[in-house]
C-alpha positions in Angstrom: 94.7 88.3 88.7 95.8 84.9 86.9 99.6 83.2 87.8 100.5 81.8 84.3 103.9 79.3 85.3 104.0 77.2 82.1 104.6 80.0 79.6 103.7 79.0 76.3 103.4 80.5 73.3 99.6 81.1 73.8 100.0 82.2 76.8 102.7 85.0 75.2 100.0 85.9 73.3 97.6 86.5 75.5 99.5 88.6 77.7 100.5 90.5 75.2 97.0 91.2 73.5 95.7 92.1 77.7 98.8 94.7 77.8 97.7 95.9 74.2 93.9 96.1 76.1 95.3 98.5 78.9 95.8 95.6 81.5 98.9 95.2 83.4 100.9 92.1 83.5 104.0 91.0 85.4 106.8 89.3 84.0 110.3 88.3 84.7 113.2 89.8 83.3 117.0 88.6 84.3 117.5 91.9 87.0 114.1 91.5 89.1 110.0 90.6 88.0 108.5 93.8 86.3 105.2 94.9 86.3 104.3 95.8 82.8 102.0 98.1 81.0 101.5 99.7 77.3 103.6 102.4 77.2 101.4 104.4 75.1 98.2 103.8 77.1 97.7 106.3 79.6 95.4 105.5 81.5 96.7 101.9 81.8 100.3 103.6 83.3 98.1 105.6 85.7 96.7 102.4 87.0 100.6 100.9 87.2 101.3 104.1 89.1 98.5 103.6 90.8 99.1 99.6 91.8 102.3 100.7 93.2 102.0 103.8 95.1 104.8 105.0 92.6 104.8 109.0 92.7 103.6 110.1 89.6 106.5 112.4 88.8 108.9 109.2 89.4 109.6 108.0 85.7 109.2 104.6 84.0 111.9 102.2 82.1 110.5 101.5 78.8 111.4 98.2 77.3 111.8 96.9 73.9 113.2 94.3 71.8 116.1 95.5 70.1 118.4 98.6 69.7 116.3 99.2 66.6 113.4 100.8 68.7 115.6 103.3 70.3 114.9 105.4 67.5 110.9 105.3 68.1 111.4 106.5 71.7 114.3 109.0 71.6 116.6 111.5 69.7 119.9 113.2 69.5 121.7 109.2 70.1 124.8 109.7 70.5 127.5 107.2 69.3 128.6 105.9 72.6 125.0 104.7 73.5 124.5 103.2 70.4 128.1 101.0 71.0 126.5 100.2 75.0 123.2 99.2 73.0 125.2 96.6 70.8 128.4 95.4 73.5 125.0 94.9 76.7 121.8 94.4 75.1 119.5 92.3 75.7 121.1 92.6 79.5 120.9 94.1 82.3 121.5 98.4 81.5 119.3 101.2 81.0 119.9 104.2 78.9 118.8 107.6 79.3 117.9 109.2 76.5 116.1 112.7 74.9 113.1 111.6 74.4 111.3 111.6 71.2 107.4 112.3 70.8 106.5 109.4 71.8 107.9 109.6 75.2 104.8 111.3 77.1 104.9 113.1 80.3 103.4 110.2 81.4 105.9 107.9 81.3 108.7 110.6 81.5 107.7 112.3 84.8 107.6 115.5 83.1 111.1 115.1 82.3 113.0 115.4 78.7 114.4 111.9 79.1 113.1 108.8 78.8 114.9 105.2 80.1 115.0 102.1 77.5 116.2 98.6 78.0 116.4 95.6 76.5 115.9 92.7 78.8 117.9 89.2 78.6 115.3 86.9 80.2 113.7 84.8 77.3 110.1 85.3 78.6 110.2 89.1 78.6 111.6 88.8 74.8 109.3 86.6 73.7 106.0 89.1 75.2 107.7 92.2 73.9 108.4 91.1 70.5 104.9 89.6 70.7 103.1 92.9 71.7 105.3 95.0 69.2 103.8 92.6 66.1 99.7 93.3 67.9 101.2 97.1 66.9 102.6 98.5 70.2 105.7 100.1 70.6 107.1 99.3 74.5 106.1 98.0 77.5 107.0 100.5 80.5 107.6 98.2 83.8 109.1 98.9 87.3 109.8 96.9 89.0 106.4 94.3 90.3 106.5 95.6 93.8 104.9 98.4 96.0 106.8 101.3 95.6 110.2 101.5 98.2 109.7 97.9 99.0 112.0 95.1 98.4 111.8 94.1 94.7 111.1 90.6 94.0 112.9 88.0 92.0 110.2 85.2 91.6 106.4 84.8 90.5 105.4 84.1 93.8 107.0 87.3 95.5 105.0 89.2 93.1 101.9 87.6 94.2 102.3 87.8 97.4 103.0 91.5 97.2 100.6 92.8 94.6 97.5 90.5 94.6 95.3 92.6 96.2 96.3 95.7 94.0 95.5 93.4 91.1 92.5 93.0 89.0 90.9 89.7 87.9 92.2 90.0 84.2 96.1 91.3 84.9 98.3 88.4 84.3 101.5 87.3 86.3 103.8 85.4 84.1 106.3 82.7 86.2 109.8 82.5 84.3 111.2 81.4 87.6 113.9 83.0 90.0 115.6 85.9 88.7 119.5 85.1 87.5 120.8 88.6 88.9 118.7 89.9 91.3 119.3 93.3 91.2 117.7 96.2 89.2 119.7 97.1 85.9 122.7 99.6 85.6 121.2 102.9 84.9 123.0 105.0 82.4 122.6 109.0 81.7 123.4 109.4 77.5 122.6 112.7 77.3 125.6 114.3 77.6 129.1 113.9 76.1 130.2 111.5 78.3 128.0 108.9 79.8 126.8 108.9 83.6 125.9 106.0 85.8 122.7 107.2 87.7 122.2 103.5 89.3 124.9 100.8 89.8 124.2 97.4 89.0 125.6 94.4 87.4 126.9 96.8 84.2 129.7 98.5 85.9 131.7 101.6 85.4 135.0 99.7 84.3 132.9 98.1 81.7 130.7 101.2 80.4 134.3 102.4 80.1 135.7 99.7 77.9 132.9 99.6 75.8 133.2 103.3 74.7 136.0 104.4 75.3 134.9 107.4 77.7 135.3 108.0 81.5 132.3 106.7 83.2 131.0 109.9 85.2 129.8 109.5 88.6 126.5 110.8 89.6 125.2 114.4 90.7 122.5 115.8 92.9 121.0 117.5 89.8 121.5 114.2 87.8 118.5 113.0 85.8 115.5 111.9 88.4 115.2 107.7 88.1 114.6 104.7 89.4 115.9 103.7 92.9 117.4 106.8 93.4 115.3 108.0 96.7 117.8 107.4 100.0 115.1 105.3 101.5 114.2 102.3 98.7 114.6 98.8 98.4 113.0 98.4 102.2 111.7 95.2 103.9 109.4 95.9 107.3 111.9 94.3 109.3 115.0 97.3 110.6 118.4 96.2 108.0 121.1 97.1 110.1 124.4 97.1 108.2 128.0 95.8 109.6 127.0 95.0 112.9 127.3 91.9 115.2 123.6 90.0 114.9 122.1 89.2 118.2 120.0 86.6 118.9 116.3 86.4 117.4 117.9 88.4 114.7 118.3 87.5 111.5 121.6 87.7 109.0 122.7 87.9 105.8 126.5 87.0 105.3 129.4 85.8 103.3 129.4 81.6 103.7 132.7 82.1 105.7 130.8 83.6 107.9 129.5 81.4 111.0 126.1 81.8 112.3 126.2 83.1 116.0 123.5 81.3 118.3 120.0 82.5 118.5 120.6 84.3 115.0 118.1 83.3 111.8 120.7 82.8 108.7 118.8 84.0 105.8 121.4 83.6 103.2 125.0 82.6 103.2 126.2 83.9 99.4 129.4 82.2 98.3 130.2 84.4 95.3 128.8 87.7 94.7 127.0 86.6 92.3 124.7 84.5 94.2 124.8 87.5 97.3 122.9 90.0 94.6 120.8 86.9 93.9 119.7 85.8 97.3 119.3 89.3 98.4 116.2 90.1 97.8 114.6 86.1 98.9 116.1 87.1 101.8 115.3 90.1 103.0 111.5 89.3 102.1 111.9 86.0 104.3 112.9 88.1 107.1 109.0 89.8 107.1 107.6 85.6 106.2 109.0 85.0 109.6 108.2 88.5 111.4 111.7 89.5 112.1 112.1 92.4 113.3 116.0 93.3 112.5 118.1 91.9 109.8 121.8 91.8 110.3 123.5 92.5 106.8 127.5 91.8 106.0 128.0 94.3 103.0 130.1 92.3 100.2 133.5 94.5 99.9 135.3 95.3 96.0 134.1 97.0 93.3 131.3 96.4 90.0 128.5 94.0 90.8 129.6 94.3 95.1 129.6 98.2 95.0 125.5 97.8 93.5 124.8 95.4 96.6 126.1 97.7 98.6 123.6 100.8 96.9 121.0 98.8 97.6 121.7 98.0 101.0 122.1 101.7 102.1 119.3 102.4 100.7 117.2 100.0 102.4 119.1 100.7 105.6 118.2 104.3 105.7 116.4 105.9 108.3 115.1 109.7 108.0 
């Protein structure tokens, strides 16, 4: 495993010719660090599967560089996801799709769908466009962590979590800290009406201005996708959510919020913004420091607070 942090065109290159040999390389993208492999190699997506402890029927978020390529991966487009393609790509959103040949069990899970995205982070461009001109057609890429556990938003994070699952030739590529911080808005486009499967910073009131259409919640027999488990997005330390921190414990708050004595502060968000982007630095520098409870104060409101809060319940869940 090799940590590239000065990016440079060479380096693009490389990357992109050891994804086109079947390795696997992380990169950053603007939601969280993905760990990326040819999307038409199988037996490099079994080893991605493989480095993650990802259940094999749990599919994969192909990305590519433009709207153009949705064509080469599904079918049957209908006009609304072609307007969220042009109004939020390159950003943070994936859309479901019916999958088109291409789209392998594989990648799929078995299922008749297949995610696609177009990432905003300059680095991720730059290595997907590059690999698409070597003649591949996407790069599939989870997020660059062990599966269920807390994504991460830097270079380092990813080492730290995945370099003994690595191989001497995969690649991690440092952009730097992730700008949101949380995964991408998942979108449903199957059927007449699109269907938000994961929240994120793409929210309902804005899938709905773009088309033009009710954003539809989700349902228990809704399309199987990322982050969609009850338990996910988990640090070892226990997340308790709402509660008063003790001391020895540590918290994650609002700024306005003081810091009661004994009690770690891990992050003191001013905006919402900066809460989805601290989140994840925080919870993994409760483990760092062996914590073994972190106090969370869920942000309150709608769009971009409502996909903290998904992630926080999800990471707070106990069986």
């Amino acid at each position: 495993m090799t940590l590239l942090s000065l990016c440079t065109t060479e380096m693009i290159i490389s990357a992109a010719s050891a994804l086109r040999s079947g390795q696997l390389v992380a990169f950053p993208t603007e939601t969280v660090y993905g760990l990326g492999a040819d999307a038409s190699h199988q037996s490099a997506i079994a080893r991605l599967y493989e480095t993650k402890g990802r259940p094999a029927d749990h599919p994969l978020i192909v990305h590519i560089a433009s709207l153009d390529g949705m064509g080469e991966w599904a079918r049957d487009i209908p006009e609304y996801a072609i307007t969220l393609a042009r109004d939020f790509w390159p950003g943070p959103m994936t859309l479901v799709l019916k999958r088109s040949e291409l789209a392998q069990d594989f990648i799929t899970g078995g299922q008749d769908t297949v995610g696609l995205r177009v990432p905003a982070h300059p680095i991720a461009l730059a290595l997907i466009k590059e690999f698409i001109s070597q003649g591949g057609a996407g790069i599939a890429a989870p997020s660059a962590n062990r599966f269920g556990a807390v994504s991460p938003t830097t270079a380092s994070a990813v080492e730290e979590e995945l370099s003994q699952y690595l191989l001497p030739n995969d690649l991690i590529l440092d952009g730097g800290p992730c700008l949101v911080g949380v995964e991408s808005t998942i979108i449903d486009c199957t059927g007449p009406a699109p269907m938000i499967l994961r929240l994120g910073a793409i929210t309902p009131l804005m899938v709905e201005e773009s088309t033009g259409l009710l954003a539809l919640e989700s349902n228990p027999a809704a399309i199987r996708v990322s982050g969609s488990l009850n338990s996910h997005y988990s640090p070892k330390a226990k997340v308790l959510l709402d509660v008063v921190a003790q001391s020895g414990d540590g918290l994650i708050a609002p700024d306005q919020i003081p810091t009661p004595n004994g009690v770690v502060r891990l992050s003191a968000p001013s905006s919402i913004e900066e809460y989805a982007r601290e989140l994840y630095l925080a919870l993994r520098k409760a483990d760092q420091l062996g914590l073994e409870v972190v106090v969370v104060l869920q942000p309150g409101g709608d769009g971009l607070a409502a996909a903290i809060r998904d992630r926080l319940q999800r990471s707070a869940f106990i069986e």
